[in-house]
N, C-alpha and C positions, 0 to 999 in steps of 0.2 A: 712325384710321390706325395701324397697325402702328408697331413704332420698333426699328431692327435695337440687338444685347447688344453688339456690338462686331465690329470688326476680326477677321476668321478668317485670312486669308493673301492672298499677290500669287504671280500667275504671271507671270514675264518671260521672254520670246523671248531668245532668247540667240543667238552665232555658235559661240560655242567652247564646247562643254557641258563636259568635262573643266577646260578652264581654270577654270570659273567654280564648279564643283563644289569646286574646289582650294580656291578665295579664300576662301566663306563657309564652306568646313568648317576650315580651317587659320587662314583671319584673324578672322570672327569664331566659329568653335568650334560654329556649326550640324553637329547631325547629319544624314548621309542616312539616313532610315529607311523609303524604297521607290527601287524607279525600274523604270521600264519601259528596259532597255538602251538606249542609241544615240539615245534620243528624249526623255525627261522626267527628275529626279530631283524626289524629293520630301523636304525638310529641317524640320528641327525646332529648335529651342532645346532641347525637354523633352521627347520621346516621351511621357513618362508624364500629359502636360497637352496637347499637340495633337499629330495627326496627321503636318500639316507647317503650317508657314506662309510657309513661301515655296517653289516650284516655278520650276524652271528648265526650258525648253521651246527644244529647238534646231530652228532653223527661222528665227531672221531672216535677212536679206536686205539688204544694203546699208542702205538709209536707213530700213526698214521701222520701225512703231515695237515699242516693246519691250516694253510690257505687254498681256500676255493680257488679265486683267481682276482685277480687286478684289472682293474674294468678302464678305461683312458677311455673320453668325450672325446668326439670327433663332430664338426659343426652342421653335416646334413648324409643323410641316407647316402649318394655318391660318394663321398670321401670312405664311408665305409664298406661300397662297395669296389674303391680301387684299392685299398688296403686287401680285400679280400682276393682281385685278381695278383696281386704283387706279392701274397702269402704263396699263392699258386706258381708261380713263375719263382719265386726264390725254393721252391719245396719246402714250405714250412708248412708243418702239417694243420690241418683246420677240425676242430675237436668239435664244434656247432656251431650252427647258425639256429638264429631262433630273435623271435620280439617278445620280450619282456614286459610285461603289464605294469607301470609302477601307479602306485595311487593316487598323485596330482598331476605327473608330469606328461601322461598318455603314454604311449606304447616305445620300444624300442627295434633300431633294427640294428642287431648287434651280429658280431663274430667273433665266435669264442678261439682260439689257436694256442697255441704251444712254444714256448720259449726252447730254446736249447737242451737246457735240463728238465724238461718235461712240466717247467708250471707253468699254470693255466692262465692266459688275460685275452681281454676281451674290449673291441674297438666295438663304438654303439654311438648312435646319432636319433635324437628324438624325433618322433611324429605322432601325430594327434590322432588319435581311437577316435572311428567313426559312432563309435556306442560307448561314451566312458562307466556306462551304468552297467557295461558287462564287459568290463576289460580281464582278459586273461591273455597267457602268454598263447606264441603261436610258430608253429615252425616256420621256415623261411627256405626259398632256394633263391641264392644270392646268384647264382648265373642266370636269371630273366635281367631285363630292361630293370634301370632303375626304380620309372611309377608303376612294374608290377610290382617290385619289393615293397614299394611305401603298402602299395594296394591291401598286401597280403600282409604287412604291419600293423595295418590299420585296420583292418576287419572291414575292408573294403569289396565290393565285387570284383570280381580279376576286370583287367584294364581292356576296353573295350567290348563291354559287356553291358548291360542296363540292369537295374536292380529290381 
């Protein structure tokens, strides 16, 4: 069995994205170091050591709850994809799969699944965008071969193909 490096970041739903942008950049000294306007910020402690680690996503709703999901680093694309047959084999259900475009670190090949009580986390192992000048996120089918998954992470040509 695979065993996630650690904690990588929390996404929370938020009401007031300005407000909450305020709090953790002014009270506790998080940097924003992206954000999609009006909709997401993404914050750091240390740009130069994570991406972000915590993401703010406006979109709750009265009583909705507040965390997106809980993301755990896993050290290469296989680990995330035996996590993903051992989801299958235990019946834990699998909520997406997808790679995620982050703005320095290149792309991810992640899988998003479901805890018990239905919240969301998400097992993800870096790999480097064949184009970082047009990194966007990308769906994924985690049952190919591992270097098709990187392939299809990385905005690669599917694997055995010429470009």
């Amino acid at each position: 069995m695979p065993k996630v490096m650690g904690l990588s970041h929390v996404v929370l739903y938020v009401n007031d994205l300005d407000k909450m942008v305020a709090f953790y950049r002014d009270v506790l000294g998080l940097t924003v170091y992206h954000e999609n306007p009006g909709r997401m910020v993404f914050m750091t402690a240390d740009p130069a050591v994570e991406d972000h680690e915590l993401a703010l996503a406006k979109g709750r709703e009265g009583e909705a709850k507040i965390l997106a999901h809980i993301a755990w680093h896993v050290p290469t694309a296989a680990d995330v994809k035996a996590f993903y047959e051992e989801f299958k084999a235990r019946g834990i259900l699998i909520d997406h799969t997808v790679s995620h475009a982050y703005v320095a670190m290149g792309n991810t090949v992640s899988c998003h699944f479901l805890d018990p009580e239905g919240n969301r986390l998400e097992v993800f192992a870096l790999v480097k965008d064949a184009d970082p000048e047009r990194r966007h996120n990308r769906q994924l089918d985690l049952d190919q071969t591992v270097d098709e998954i990187v392939a299809q992470a990385s905005g690669l040509p599917p694997v055995g193909t010429h470009a």
